[in-house]
N, C-alpha and C positions, 0 to 999 in steps of 0.2 A: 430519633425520629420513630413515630408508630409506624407498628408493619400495614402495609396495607392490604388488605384481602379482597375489596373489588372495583371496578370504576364505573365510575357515571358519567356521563354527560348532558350540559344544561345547557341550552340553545340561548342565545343574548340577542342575535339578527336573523332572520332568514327575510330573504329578499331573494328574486328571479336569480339576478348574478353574484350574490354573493348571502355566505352562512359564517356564526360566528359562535364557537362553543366554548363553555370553559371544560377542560379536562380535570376531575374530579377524583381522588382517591378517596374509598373511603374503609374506616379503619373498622369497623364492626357492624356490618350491614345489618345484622341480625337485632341488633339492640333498636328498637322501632323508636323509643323517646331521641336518641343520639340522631337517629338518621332522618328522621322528625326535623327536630331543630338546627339543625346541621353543624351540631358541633364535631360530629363524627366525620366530615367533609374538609377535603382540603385540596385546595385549588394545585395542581400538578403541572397547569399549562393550559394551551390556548390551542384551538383547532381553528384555522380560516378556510373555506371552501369556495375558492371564487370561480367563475362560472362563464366564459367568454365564448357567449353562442354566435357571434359573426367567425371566429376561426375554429371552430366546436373544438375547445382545448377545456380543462376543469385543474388545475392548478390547487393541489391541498396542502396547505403549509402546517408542521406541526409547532408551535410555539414552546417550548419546556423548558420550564424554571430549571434555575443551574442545584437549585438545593437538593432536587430527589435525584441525582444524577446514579444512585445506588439501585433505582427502580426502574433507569430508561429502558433497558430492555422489553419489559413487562409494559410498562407504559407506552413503550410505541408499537408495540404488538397488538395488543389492545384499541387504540387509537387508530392505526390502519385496519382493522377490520370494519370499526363502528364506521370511520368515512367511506371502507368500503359499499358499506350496506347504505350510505347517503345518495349515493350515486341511484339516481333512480335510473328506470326503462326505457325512457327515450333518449336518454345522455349515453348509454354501454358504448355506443359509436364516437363520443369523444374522445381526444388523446389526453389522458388522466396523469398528471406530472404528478410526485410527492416530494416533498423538502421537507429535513425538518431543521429547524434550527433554536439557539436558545435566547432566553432573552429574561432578565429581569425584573420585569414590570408585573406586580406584584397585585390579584384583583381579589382579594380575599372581600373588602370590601365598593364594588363600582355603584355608584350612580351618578342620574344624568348629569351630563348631556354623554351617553353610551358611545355614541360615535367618534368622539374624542378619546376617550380610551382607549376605543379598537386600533385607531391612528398610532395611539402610541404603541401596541404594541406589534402593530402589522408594520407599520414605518411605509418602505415605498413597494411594499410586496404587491399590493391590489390600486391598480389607478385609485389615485383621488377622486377622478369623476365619478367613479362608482359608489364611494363610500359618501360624498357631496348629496348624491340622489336619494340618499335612504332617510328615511324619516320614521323615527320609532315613537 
């Protein structure tokens, strides 16, 4: 496995009650063609942000492939600060839950229908109704 040196993240939903990121290592930030074309990118995991303004609860699930399990430190360190800074100004006053858990489901390559995807790899973390409503 290449070493990674820094992460990104790439937004797939944002909707009122719910955000959907993939978690992105990349292995030479500095090489502009690589990071360019993104072969320099490699998918590390899943961030779900869901948003439940009738009980002001915010619920952030970390998704992480079992593969980088040599990087989770780093990778969830990382990844809780970036959802930190998601939490906007009028949300500080919700009760902000974090989980993180692992899962297989592998997005190197997604398209549509996205919300199928997300299904799979959220499973039954975020109501259905919520992810039923979104339309990309």
């Amino acid at each position: 496995m290449d070493k990674i040196n820094a992460y990104s993240f790439s937004r797939l939903i944002a909707h009122s009650e719910m955000e959907f990121f993939f978690i992105q290592g990349l292995v030479n930030p500095d090489d502009f063609d690589e990071y360019w074309d993104g072969t320099g990118h490699m998918v590390l995991g899943y961030l779900a942000i869901y948003k439940n303004h009738k009980l002001k609860k915010i619920e952030i699930t970390k998704y992480l492939l079992s593969d980088y399990k040599i990087d989770f430190p780093n990778i969830r360190r990382y990844t809780h600060r970036f959802a930190n800074q998601m939490v906007s100004a009028e949300l500080i006053s919700y009760d902000i839950k974090f989980r993180i858990k692992e899962t297989k489901v592998s997005g190197n390559l997604v398209g549509p229908p996205y919300i199928d995807f997300v299904k799979e790899v959220i499973g039954d973390d975020i109501p259905s109704t919520v992810l039923d409503n979104i339309t990309i």
